[in-house]
PDB file of N, CA, C, O and CB in Angstrom:
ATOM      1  N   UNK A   1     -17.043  64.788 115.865  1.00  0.00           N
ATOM      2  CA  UNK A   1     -15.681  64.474 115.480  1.00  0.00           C
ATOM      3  C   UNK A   1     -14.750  65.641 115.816  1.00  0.00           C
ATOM      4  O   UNK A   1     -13.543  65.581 116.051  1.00  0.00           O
ATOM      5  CB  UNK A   1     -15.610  64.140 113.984  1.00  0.00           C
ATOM      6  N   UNK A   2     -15.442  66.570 115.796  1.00  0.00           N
ATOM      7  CA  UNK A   2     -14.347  67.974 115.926  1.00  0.00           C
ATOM      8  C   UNK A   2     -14.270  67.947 117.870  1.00  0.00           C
ATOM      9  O   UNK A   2     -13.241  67.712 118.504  1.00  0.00           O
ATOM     10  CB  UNK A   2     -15.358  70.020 115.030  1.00  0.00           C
ATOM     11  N   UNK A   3     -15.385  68.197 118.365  1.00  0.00           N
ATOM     12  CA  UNK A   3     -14.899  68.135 119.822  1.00  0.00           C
ATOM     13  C   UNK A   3     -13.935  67.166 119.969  1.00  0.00           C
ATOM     14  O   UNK A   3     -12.910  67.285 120.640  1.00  0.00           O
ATOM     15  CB  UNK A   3     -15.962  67.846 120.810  1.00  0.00           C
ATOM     16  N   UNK A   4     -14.286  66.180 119.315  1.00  0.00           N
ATOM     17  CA  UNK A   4     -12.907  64.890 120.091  1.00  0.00           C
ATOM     18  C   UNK A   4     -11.759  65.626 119.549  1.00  0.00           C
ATOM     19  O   UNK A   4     -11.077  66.077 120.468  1.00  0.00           O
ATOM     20  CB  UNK A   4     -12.819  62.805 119.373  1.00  0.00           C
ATOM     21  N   UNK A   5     -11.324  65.895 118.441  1.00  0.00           N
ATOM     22  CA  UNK A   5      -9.965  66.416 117.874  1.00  0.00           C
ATOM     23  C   UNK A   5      -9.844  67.519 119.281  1.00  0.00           C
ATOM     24  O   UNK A   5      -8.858  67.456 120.015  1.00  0.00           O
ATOM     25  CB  UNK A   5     -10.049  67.271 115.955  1.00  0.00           C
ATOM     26  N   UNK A   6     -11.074  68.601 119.555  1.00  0.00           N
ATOM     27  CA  UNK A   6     -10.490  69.595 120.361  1.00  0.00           C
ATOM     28  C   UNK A   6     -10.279  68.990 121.589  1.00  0.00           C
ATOM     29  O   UNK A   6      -9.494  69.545 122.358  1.00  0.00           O
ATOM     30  CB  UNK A   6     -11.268  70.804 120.483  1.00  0.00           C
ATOM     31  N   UNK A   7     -10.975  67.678 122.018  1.00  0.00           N
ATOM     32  CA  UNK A   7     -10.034  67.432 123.275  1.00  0.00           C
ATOM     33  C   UNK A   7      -9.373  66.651 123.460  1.00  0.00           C
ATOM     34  O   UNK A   7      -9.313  66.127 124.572  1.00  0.00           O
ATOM     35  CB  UNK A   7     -10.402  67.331 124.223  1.00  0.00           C
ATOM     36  N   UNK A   8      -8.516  66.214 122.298  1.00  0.00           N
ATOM     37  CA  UNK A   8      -7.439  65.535 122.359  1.00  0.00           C
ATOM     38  C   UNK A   8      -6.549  66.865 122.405  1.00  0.00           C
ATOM     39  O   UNK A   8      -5.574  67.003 123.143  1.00  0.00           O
ATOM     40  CB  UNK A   8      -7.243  64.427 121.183  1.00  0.00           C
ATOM     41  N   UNK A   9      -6.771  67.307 121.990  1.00  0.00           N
ATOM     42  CA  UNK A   9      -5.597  68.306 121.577  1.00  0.00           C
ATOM     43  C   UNK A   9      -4.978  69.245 122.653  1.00  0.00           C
ATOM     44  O   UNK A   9      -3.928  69.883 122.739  1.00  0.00           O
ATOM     45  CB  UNK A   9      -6.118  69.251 120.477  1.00  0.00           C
ATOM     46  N   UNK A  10      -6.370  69.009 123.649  1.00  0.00           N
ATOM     47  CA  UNK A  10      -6.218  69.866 125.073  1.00  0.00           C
ATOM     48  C   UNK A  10      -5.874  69.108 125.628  1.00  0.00           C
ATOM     49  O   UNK A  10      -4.854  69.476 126.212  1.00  0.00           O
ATOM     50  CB  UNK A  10      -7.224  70.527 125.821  1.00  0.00           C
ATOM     51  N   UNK A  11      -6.197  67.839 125.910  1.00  0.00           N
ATOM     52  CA  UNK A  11      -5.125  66.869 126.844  1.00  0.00           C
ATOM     53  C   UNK A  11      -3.684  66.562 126.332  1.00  0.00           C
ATOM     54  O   UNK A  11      -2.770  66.112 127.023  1.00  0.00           O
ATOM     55  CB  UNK A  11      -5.752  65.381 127.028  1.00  0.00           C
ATOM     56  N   UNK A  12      -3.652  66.762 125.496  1.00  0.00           N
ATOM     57  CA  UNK A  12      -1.894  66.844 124.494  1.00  0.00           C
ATOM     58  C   UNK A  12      -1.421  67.903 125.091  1.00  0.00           C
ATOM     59  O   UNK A  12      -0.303  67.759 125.585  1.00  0.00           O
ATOM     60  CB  UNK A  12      -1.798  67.205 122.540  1.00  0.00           C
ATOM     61  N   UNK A  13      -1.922  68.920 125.201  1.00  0.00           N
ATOM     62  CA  UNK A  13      -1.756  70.461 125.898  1.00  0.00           C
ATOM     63  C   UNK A  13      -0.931  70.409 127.411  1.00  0.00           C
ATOM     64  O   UNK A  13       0.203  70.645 127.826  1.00  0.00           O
ATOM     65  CB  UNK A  13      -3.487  71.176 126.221  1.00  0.00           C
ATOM     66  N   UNK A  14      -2.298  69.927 127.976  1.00  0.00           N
ATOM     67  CA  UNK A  14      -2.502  69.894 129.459  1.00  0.00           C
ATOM     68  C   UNK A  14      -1.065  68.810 129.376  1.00  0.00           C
ATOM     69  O   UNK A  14       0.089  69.174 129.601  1.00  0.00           O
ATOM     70  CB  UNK A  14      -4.332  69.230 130.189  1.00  0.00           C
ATOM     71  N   UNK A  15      -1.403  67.736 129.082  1.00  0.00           N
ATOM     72  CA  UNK A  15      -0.109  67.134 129.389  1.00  0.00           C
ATOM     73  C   UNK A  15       1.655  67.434 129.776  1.00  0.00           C
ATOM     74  O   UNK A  15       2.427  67.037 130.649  1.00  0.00           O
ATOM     75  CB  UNK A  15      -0.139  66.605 128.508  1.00  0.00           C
ATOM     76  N   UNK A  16       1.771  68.608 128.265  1.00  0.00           N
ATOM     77  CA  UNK A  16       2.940  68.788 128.213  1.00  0.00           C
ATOM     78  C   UNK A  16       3.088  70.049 130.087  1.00  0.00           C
ATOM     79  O   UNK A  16       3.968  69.860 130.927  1.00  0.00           O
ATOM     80  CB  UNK A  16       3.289  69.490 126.326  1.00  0.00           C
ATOM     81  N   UNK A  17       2.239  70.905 130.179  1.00  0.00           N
ATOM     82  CA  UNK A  17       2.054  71.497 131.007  1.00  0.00           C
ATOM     83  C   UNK A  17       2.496  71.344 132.576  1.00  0.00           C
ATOM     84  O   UNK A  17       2.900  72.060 133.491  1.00  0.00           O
ATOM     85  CB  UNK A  17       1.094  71.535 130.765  1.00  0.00           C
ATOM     86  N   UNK A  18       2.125  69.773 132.291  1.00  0.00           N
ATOM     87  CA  UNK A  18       2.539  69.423 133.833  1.00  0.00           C
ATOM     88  C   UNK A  18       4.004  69.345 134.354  1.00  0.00           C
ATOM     89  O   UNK A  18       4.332  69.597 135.513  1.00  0.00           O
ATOM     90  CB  UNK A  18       2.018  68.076 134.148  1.00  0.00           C
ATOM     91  N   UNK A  19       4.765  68.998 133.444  1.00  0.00           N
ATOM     92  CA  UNK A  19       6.169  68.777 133.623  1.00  0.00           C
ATOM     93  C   UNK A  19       6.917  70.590 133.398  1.00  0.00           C
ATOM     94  O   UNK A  19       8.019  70.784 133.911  1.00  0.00           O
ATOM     95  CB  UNK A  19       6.723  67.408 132.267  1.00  0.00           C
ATOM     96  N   UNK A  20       6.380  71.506 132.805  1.00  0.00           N
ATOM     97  CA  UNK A  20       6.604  72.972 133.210  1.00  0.00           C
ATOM     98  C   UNK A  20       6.925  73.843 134.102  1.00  0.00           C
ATOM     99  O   UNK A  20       7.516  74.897 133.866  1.00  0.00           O
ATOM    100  CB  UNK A  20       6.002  73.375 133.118  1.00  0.00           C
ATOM    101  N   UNK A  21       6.404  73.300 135.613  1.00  0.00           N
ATOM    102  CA  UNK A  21       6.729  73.606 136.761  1.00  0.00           C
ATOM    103  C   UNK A  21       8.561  73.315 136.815  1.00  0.00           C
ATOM    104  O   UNK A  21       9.560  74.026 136.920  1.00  0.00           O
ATOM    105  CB  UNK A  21       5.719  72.722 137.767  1.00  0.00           C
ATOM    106  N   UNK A  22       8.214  71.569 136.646  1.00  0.00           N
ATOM    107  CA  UNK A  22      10.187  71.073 137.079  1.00  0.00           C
ATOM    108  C   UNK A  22      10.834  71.841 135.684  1.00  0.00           C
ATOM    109  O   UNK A  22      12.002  71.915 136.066  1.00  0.00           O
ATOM    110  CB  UNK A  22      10.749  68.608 137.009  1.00  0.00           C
ATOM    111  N   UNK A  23      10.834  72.232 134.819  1.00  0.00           N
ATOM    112  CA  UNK A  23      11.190  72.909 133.865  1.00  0.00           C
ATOM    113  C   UNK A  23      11.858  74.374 134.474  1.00  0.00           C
ATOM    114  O   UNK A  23      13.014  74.584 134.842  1.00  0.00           O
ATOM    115  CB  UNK A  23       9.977  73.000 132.954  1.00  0.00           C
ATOM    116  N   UNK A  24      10.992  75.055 134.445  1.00  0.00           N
ATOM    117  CA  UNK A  24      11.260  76.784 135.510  1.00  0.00           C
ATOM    118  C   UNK A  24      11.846  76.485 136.165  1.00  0.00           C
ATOM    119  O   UNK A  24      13.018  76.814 135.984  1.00  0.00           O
ATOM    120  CB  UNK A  24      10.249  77.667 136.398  1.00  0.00           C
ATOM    121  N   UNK A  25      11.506  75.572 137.529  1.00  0.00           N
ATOM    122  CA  UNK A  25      12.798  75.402 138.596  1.00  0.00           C
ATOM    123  C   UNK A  25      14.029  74.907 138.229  1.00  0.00           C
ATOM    124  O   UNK A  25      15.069  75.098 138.860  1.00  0.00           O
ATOM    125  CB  UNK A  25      12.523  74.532 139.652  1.00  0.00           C
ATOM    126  N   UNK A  26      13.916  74.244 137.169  1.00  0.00           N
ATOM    127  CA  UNK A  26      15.303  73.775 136.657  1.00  0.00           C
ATOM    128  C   UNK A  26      16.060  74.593 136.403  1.00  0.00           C
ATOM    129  O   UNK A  26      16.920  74.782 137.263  1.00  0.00           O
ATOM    130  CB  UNK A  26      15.369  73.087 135.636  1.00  0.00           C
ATOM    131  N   UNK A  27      16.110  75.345 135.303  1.00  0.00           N
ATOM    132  CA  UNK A  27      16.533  76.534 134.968  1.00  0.00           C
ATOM    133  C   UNK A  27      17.006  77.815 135.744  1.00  0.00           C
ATOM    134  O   UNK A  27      17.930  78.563 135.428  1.00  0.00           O
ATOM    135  CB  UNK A  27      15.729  76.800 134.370  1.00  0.00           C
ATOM    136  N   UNK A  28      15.844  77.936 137.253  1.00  0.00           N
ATOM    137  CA  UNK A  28      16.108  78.815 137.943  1.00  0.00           C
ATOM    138  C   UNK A  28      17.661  78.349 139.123  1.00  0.00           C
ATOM    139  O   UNK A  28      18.637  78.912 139.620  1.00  0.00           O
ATOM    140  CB  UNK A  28      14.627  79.123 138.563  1.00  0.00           C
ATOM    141  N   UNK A  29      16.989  76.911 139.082  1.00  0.00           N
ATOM    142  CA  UNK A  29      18.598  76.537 139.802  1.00  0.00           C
ATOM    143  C   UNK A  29      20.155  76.523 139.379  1.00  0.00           C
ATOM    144  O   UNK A  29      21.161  76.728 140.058  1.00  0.00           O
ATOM    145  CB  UNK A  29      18.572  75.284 140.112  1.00  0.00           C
ATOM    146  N   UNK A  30      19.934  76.096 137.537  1.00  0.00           N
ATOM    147  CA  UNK A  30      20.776  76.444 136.505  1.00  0.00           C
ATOM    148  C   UNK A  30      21.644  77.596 136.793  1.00  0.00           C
ATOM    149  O   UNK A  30      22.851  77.734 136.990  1.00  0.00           O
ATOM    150  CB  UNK A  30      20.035  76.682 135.375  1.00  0.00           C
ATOM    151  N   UNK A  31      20.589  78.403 136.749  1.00  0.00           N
ATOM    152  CA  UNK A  31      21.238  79.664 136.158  1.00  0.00           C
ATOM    153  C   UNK A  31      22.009  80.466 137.642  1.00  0.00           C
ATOM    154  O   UNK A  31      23.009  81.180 137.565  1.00  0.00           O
ATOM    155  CB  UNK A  31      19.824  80.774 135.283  1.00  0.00           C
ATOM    156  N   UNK A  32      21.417  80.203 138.679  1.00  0.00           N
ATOM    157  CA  UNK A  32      22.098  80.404 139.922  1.00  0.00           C
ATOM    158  C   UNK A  32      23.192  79.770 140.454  1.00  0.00           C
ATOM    159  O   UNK A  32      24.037  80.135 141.271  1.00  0.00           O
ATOM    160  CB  UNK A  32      21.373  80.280 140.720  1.00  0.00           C
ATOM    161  N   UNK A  33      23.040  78.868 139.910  1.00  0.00           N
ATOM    162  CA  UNK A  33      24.380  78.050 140.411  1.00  0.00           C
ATOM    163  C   UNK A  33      25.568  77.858 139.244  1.00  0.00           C
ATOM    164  O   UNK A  33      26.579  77.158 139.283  1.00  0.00           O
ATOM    165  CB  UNK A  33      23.886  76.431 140.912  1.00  0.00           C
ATOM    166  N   UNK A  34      25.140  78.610 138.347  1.00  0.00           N
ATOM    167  CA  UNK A  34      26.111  78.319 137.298  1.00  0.00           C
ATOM    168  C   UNK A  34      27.272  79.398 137.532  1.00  0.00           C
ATOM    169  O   UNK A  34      28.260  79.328 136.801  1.00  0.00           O
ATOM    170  CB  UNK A  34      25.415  78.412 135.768  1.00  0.00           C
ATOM    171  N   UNK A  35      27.211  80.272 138.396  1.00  0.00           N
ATOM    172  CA  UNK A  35      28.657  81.248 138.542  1.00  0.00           C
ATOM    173  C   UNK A  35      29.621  80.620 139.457  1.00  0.00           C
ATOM    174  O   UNK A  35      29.570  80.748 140.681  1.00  0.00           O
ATOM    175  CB  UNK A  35      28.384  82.831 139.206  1.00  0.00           C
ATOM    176  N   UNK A  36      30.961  79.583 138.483  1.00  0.00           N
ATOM    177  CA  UNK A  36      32.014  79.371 139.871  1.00  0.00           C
ATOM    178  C   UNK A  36      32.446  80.472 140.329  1.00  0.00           C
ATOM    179  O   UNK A  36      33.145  80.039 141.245  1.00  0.00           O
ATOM    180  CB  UNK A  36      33.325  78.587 139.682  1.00  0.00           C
ATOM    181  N   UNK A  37      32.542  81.509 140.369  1.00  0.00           N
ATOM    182  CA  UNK A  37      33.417  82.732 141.323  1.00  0.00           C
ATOM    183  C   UNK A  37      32.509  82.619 142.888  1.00  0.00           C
ATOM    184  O   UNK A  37      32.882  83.159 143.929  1.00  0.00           O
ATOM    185  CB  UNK A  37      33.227  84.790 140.430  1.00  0.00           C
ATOM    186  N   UNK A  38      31.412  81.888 142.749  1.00  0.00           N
ATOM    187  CA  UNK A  38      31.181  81.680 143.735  1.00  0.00           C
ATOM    188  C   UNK A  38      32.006  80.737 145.070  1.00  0.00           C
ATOM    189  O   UNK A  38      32.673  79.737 144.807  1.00  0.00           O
ATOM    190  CB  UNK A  38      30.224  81.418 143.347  1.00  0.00           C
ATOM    191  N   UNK A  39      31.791  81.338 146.720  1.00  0.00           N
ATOM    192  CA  UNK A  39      32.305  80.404 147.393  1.00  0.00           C
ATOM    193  C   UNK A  39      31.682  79.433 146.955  1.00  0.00           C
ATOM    194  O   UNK A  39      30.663  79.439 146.263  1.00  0.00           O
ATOM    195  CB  UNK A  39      32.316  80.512 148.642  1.00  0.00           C
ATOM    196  N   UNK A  40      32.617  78.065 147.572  1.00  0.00           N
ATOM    197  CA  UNK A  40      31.691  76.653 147.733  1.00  0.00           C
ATOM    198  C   UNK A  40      30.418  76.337 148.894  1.00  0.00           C
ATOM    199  O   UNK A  40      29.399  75.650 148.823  1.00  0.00           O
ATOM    200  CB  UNK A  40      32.780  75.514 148.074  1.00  0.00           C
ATOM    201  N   UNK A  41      30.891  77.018 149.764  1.00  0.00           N
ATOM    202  CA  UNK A  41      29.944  77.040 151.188  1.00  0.00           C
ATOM    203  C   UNK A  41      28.424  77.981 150.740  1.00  0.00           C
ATOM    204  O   UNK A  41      27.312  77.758 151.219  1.00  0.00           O
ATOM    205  CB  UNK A  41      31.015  78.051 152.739  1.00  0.00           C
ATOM    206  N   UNK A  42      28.742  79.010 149.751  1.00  0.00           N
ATOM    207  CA  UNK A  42      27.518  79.492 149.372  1.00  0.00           C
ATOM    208  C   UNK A  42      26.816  79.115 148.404  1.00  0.00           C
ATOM    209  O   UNK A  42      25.631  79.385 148.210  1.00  0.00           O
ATOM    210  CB  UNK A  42      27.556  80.505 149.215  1.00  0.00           C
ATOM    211  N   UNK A  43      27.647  78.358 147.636  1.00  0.00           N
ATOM    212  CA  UNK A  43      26.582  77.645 146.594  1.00  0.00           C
ATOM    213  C   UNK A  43      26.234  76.665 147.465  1.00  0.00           C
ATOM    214  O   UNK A  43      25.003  76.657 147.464  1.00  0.00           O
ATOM    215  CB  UNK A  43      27.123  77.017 145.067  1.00  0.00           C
ATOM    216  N   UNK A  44      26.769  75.567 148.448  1.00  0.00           N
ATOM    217  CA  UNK A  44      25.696  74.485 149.002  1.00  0.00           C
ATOM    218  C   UNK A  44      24.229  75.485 149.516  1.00  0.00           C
ATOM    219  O   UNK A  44      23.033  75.517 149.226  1.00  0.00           O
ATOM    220  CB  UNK A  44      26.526  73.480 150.589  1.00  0.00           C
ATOM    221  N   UNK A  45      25.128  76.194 150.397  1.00  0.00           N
ATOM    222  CA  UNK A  45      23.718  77.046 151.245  1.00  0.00           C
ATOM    223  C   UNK A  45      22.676  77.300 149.512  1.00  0.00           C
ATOM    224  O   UNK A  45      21.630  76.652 149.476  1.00  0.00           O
ATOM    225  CB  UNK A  45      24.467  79.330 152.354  1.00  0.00           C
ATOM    226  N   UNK A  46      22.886  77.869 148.689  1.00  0.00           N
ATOM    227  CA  UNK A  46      22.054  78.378 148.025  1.00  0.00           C
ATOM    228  C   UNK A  46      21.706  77.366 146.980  1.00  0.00           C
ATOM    229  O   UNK A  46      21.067  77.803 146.024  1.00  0.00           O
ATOM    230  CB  UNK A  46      22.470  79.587 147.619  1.00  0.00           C
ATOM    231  N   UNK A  47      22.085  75.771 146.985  1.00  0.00           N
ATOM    232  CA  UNK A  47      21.484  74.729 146.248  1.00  0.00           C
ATOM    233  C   UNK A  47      20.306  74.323 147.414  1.00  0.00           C
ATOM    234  O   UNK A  47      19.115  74.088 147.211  1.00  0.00           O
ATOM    235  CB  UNK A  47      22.662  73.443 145.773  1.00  0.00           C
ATOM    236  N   UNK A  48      21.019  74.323 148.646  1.00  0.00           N
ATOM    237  CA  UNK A  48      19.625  74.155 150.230  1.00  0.00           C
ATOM    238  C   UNK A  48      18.114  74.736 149.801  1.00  0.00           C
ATOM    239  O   UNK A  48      17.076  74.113 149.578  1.00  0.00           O
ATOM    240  CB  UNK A  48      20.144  75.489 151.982  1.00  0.00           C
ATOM    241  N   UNK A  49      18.393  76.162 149.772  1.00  0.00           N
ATOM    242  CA  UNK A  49      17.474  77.050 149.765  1.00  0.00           C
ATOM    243  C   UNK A  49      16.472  76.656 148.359  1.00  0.00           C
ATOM    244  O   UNK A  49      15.311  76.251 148.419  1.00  0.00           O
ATOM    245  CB  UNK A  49      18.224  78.517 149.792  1.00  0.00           C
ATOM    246  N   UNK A  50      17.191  76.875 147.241  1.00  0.00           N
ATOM    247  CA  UNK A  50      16.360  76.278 146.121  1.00  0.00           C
ATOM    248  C   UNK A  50      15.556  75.354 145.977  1.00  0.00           C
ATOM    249  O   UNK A  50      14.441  75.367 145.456  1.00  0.00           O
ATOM    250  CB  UNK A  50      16.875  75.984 145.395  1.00  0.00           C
ATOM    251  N   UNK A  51      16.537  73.945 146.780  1.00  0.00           N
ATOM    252  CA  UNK A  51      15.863  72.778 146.669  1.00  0.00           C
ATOM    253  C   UNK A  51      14.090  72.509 147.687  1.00  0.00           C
ATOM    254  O   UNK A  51      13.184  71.682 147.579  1.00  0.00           O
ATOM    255  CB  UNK A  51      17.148  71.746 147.154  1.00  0.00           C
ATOM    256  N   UNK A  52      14.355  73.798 148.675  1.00  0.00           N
ATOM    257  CA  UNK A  52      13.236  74.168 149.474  1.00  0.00           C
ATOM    258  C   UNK A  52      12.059  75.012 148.872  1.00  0.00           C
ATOM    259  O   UNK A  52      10.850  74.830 149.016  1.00  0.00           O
ATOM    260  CB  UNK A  52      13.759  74.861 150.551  1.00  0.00           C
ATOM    261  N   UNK A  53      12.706  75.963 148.175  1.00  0.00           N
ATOM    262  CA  UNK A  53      11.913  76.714 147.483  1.00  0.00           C
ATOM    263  C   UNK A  53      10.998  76.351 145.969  1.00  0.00           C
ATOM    264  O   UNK A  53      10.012  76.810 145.392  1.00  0.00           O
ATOM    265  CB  UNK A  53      12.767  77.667 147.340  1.00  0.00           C
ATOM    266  N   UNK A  54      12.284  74.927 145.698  1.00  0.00           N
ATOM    267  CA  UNK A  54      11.695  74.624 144.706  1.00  0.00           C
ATOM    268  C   UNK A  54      10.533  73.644 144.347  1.00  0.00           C
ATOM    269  O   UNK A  54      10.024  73.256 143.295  1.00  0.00           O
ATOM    270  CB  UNK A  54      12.491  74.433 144.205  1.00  0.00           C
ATOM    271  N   UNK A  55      10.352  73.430 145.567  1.00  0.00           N
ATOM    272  CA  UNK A  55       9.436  72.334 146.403  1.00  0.00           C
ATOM    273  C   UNK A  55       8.554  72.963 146.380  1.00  0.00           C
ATOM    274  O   UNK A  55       7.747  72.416 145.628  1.00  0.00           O
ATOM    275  CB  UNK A  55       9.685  71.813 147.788  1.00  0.00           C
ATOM    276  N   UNK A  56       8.111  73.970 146.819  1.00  0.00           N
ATOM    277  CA  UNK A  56       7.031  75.045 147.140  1.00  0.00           C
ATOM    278  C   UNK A  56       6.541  75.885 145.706  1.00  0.00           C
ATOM    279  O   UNK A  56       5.372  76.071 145.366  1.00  0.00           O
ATOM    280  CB  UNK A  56       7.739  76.197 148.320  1.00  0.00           C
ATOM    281  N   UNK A  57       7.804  76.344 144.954  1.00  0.00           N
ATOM    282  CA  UNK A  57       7.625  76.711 143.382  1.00  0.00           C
ATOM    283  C   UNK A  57       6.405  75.229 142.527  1.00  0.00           C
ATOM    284  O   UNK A  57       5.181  75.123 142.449  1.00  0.00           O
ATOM    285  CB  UNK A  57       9.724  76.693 142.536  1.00  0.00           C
ATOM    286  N   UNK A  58       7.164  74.655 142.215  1.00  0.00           N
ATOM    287  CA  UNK A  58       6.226  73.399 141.674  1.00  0.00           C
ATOM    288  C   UNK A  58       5.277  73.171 142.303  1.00  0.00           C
ATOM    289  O   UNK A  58       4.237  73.472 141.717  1.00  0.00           O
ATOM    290  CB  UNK A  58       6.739  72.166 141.596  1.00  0.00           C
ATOM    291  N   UNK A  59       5.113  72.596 143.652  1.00  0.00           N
ATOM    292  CA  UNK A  59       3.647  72.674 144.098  1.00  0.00           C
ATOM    293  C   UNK A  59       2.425  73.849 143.667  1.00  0.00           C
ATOM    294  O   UNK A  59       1.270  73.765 143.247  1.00  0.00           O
ATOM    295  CB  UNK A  59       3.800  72.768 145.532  1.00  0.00           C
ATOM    296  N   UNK A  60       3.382  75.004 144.025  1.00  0.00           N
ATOM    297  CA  UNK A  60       2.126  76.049 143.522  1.00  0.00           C
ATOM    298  C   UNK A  60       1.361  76.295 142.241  1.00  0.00           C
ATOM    299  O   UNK A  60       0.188  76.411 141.884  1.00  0.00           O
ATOM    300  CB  UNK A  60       2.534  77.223 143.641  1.00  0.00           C
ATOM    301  N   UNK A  61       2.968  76.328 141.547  1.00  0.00           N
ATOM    302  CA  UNK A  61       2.726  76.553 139.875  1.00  0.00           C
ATOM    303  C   UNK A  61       1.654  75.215 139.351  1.00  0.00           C
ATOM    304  O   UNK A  61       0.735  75.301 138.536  1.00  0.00           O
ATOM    305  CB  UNK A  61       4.539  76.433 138.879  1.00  0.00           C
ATOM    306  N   UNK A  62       2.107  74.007 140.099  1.00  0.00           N
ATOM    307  CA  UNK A  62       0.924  72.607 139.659  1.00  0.00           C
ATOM    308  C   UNK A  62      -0.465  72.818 140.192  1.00  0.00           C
ATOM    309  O   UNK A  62      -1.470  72.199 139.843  1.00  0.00           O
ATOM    310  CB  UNK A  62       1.383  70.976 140.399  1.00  0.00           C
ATOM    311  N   UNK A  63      -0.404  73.528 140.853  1.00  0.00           N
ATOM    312  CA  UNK A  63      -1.989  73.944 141.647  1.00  0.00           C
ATOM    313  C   UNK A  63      -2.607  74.964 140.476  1.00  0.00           C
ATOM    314  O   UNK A  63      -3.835  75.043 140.503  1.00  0.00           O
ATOM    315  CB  UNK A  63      -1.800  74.995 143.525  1.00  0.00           C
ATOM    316  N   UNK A  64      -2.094  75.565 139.700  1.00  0.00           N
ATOM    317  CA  UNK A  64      -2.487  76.950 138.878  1.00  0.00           C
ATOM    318  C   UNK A  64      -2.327  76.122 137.733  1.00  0.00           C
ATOM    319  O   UNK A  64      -3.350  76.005 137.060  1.00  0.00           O
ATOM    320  CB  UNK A  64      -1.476  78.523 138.970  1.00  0.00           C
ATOM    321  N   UNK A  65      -1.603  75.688 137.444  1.00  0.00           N
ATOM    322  CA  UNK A  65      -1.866  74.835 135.927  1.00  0.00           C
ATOM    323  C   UNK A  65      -3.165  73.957 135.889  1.00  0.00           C
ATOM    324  O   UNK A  65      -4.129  73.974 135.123  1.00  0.00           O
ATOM    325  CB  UNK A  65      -0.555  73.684 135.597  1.00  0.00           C
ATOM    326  N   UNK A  66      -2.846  73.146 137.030  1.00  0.00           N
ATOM    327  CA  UNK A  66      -4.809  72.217 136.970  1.00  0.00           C
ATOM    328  C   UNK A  66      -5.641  72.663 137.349  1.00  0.00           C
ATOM    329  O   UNK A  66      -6.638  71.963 137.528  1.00  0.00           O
ATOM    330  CB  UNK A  66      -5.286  70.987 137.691  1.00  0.00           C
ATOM    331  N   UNK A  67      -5.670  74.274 137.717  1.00  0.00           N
ATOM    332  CA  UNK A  67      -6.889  75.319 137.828  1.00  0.00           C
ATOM    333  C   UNK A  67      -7.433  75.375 136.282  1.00  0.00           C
ATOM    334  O   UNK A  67      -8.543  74.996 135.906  1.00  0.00           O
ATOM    335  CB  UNK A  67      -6.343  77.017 138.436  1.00  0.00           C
ATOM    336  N   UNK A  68      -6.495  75.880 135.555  1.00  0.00           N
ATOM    337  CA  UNK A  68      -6.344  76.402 134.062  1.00  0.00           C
ATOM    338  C   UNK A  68      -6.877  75.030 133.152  1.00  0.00           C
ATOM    339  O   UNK A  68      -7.531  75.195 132.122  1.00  0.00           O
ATOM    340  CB  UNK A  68      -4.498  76.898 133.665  1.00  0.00           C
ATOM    341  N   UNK A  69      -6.449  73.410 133.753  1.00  0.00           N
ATOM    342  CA  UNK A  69      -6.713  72.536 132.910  1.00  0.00           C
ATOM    343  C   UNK A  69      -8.387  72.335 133.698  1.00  0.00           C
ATOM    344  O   UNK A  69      -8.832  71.292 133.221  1.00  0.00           O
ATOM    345  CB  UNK A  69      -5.458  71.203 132.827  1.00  0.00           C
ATOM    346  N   UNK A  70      -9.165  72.783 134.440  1.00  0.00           N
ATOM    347  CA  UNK A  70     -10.058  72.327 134.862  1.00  0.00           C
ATOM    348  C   UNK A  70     -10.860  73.191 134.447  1.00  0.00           C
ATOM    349  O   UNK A  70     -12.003  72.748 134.326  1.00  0.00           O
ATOM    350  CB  UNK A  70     -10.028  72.014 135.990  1.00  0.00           C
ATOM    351  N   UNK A  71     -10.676  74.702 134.061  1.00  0.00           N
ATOM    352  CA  UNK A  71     -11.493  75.520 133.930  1.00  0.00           C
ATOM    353  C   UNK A  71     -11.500  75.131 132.029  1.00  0.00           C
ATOM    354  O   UNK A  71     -12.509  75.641 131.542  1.00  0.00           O
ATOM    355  CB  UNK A  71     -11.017  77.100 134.695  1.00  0.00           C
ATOM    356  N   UNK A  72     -10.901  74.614 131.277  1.00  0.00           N
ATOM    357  CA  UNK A  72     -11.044  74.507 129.956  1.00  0.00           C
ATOM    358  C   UNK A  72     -11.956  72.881 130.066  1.00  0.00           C
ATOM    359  O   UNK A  72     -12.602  72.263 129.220  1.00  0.00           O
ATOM    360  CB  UNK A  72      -9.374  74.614 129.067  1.00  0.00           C
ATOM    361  N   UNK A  73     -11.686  72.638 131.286  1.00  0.00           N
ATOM    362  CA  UNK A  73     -12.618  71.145 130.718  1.00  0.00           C
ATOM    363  C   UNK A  73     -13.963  71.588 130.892  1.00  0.00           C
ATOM    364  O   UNK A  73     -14.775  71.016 130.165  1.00  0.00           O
ATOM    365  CB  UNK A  73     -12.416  69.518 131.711  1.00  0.00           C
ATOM    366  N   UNK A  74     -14.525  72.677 131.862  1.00  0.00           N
ATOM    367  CA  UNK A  74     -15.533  72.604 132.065  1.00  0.00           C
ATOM    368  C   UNK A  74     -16.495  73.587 130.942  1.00  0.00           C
ATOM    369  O   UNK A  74     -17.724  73.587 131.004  1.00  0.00           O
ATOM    370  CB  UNK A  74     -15.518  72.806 133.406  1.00  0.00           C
ATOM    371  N   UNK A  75     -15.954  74.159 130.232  1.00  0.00           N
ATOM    372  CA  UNK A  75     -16.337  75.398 129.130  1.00  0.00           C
ATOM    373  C   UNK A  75     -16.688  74.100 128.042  1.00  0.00           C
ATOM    374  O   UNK A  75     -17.074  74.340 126.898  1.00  0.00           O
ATOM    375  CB  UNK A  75     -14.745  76.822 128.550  1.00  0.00           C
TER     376      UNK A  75
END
């Protein structure tokens, strides 16, 4: 009865985890794009770049999170 509680509780875990990646990038785009003293031509260029980077951010960070959820399933 107790393992099941502990792996519910890790897939409750793991779950919230996955959506963490778009979380960080969110924020990181937030917070960069939130200065109007910026030109307009450099915030598109630098919403471009993010939206590239942020592609590559989440992929990675989701590769390292289901490292982390695979290495607790197997213990």
């Amino acid at each position: 009865m107790v393992d099941q509680f502990a792996l519910f509780s890790t897939k409750q875990f793991t779950n919230k985890l996955k959506f963490l990646p778009y979380v960080l990038v969110g924020i990181a785009v937030f917070a960069l794009n939130s200065n109007p003293e910026n030109h307009p031509y450099l915030q598109i260029y630098i919403t471009l770049l993010e939206a590239k980077l942020g592609i590559a951010a989440v992929y990675f960070l989701s590769k390292k999170f289901g490292k982390i959820n695979k290495e607790k399933h197997s213990t």
